[in-house]
N, C-alpha and C positions, 0 to 999 in steps of 0.2 A: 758530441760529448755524452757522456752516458747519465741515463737519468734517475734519479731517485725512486726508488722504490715506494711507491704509495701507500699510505698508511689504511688499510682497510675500517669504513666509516664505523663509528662507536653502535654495538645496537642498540633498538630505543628502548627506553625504560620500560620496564613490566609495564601494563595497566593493573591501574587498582583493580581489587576486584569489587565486583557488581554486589549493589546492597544483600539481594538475596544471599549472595556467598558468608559475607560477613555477616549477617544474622543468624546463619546456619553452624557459621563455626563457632558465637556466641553462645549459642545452644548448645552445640554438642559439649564445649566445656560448661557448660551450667553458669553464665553469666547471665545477667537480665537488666531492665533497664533502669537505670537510678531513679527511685521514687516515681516509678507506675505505681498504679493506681491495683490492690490485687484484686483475685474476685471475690465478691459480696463472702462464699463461705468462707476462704484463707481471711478474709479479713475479721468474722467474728470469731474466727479462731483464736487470731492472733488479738483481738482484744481479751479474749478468755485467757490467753497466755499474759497479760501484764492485768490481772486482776488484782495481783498484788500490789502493785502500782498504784490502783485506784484506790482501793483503801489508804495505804500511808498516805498517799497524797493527799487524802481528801481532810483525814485523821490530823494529818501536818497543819494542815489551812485553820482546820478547827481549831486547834491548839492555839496556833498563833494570831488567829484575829483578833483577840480581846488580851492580848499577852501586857501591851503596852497600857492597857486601863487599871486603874487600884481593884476596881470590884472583879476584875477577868470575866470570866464568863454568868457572872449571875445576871450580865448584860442580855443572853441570849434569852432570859426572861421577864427582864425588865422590859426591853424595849417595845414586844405585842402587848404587857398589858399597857403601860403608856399610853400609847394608841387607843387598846381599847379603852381607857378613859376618858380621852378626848371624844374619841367617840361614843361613848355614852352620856355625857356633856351635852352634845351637837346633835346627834338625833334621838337619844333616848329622852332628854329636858327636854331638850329646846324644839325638838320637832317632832316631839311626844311620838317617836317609830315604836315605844315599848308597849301603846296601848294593843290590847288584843292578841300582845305577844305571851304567854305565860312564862316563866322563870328566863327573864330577860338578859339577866344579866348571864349566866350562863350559852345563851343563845349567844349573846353579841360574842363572847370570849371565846367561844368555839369557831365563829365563823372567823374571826379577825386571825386565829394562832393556825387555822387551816388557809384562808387565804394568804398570808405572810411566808406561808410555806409554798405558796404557788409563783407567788411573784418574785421572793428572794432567789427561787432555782432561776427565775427568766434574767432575772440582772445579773446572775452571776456566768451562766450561759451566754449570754450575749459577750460577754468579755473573756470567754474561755479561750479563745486562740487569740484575739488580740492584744487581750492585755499577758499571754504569755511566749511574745514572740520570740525568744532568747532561748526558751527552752524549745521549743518547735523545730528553729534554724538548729541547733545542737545538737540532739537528740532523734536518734531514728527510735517510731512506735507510734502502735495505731493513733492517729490526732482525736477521733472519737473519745481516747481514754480521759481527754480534760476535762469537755461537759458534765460527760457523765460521771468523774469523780466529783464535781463541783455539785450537782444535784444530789450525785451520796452526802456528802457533806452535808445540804441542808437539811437533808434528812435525817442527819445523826445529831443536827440540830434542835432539830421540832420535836425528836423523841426526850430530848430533855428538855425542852419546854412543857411536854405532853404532859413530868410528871408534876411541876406547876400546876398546868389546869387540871389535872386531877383531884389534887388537893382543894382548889379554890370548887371546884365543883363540890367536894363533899361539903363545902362550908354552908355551900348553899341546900342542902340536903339531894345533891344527886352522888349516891355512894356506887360503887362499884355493885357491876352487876353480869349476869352473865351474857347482856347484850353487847357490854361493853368487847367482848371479843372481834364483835361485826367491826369495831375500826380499825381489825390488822385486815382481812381484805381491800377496805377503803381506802388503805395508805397505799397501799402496794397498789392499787389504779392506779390513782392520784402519782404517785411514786414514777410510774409507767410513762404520765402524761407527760410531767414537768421535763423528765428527761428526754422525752422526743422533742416537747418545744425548745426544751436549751439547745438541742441539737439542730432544728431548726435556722434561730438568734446567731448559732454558735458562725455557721456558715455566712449568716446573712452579715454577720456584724466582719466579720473576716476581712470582705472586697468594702464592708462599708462603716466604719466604724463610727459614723456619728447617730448612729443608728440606737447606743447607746444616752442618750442625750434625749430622743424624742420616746425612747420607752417608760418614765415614769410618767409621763401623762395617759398615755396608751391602758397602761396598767389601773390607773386611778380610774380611768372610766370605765375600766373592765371589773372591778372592785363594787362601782355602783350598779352595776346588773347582776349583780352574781349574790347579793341579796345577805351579803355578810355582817348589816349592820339593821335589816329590816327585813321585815315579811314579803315573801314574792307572793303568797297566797293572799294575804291582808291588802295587798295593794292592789291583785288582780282583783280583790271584790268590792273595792271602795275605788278604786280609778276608772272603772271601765273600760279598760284596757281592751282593743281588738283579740280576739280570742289567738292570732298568729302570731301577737307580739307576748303574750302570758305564755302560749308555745314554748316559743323562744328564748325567757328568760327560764322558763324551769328546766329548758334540756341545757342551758350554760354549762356547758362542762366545770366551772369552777362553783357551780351554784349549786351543780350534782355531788361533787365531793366534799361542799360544805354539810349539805341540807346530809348525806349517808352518816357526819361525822355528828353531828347534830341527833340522829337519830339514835346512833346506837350509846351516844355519853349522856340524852337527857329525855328521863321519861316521858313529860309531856310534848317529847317532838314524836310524834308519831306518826304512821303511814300515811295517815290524810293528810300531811306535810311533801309526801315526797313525790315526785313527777309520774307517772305511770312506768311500769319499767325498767325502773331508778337502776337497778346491776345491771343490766343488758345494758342500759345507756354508759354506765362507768365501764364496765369493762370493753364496749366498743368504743369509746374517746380514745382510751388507756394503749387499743391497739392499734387503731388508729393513727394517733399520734408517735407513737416508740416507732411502729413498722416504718412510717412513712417519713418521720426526720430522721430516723438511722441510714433510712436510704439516700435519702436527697443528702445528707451530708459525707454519706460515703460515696459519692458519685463524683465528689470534688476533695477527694482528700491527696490527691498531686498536686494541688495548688495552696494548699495551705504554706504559711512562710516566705512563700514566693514573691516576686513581684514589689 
């Protein structure tokens, strides 16, 4: 009987092609891979392309943090001198830090509205990607941009705090002067620092966020070295302090940008006040710090959101 014609076997499927191939043709059309990480320059580029961003954002936040209070923002001045009363209370009475210090009050008021300003950028940096996880997952743009609008921010704070203590310093007879110009360098360190360490916070708090939680204590202790409510020279010559630990406190990067703002807003803080060096050492923290938590935090900006 005759037989059926056999159906000739199906050929087999293509193979895929080989990753090489498929990354090559990803390229040739200009595709790349979702949320790589780009390099260090496209990436300060492209934070220089949403600078706009950082301002409104930062402008936005300022706006609406005291929105919901009756006094609004006369808060941003109430609140450092408060403190500083308390603390003049607590070591100027009570643990007599004002003897040996000349125009005291002054001294404590500069040191308390320039530290306030170091430690609000850390708190607020520390929570810049976690506490804005919704706009992160959302939104494509460099993650850098939140720190560092969050440190513009308090810095657009502090300048209207600034003109506060200005006032209150003339009250006390330190009126303007032309030394006074030395605090727009010292901010702009200082300015440098805050936002490297928020950038620092910003990552660390990211993978950990209770990290938030144990930074006011962190802070508080870094406040009592950095000489904001007492003399770091009055106490190196009545403590006897190891000459590596008086070192130490006077190159505090927070005790250098007090003791610079100190200098140039009050005439009896004068250079025998300030560390040897005192601008080399600000402006090495300043770069110090910016260079090196810009880095370390653009080293991990694919994982931000993630996870």
């Amino acid at each position: 009987m005759p037989t059926e014609p056999r159906t000739p076997p199906a050929p087999p499927p293509p193979r895929p092609a080989p990753p090489e191939d498929l990354r090559a043709l990803a390229l040739r059309h200009g595709l790349t891979v979702s949320g790589a990480r780009p390099s260090l320059a496209a990436y300060v580029r492209q934070l220089w392309a949403h600078r706009a961003f950082v301002t409104a954002f930062a402008t936005a936040r300022l706006t609406a943090q005291y929105s919901q209070a009756r006094l609004g923002q006369i808060w941003q001045v109430t609140t450092p001198l408060l403190n500083a009363a308390v603390y003049y209370v607590i070591f100027g009475v009570l643990m007599n830090a004002e003897h040996g210090v000349p125009d005291y009050v002054p001294f404590l008021l500069t040191g308390i509205f320039v530290w306030t300003f170091t430690s609000d950028s850390l708190m607020a940096g520390s929570r810049a990607i976690s506490g804005n996880l919704g706009l992160v997952r959302a939104l494509h743009f460099p993650r850098a941009a939140l720190p560092v609008s969050f440190a513009f921010q308090r810095l657009q704070q502090l300048l209207l705090s600034l003109t506060a203590l200005a006032a209150i310093l003339c009250c006390f007879g330190e009126f303007p002067d032309r030394s006074w110009l030395l605090a727009i360098p010292a901010l702009l360190c200082q300015t440098l620092f805050n936002t490297g360490l928020a950038l620092v916070l910003a990552r660390i708090a990211a993978r950990a966020p209770d990290i938030s939680q144990l930074l006011p204590f962190a802070l508080r202790t870094w406040m009592y070295a950095s000489g904001a409510m007492w003399s770091i020279q009055n106490l190196a010559s009545t403590a006897r302090l190891p000459d590596g630990v008086v070192l130490a406190l006077r190159c505090n990067p927070a005790a250098v940008y007090i003791d610079l703002m100190r200098f140039a807003l009050i005439d009896s803080h004068t250079a025998a006040q300030l560390p040897p060096h005192v601008w080399a050492l600000a402006a090495g923290w300043a770069v110090l710090a910016f260079a090196g938590g810009f880095i370390w935090f653009w080293k991990a900006e694919e994982t931000y959101g993630r996870g």
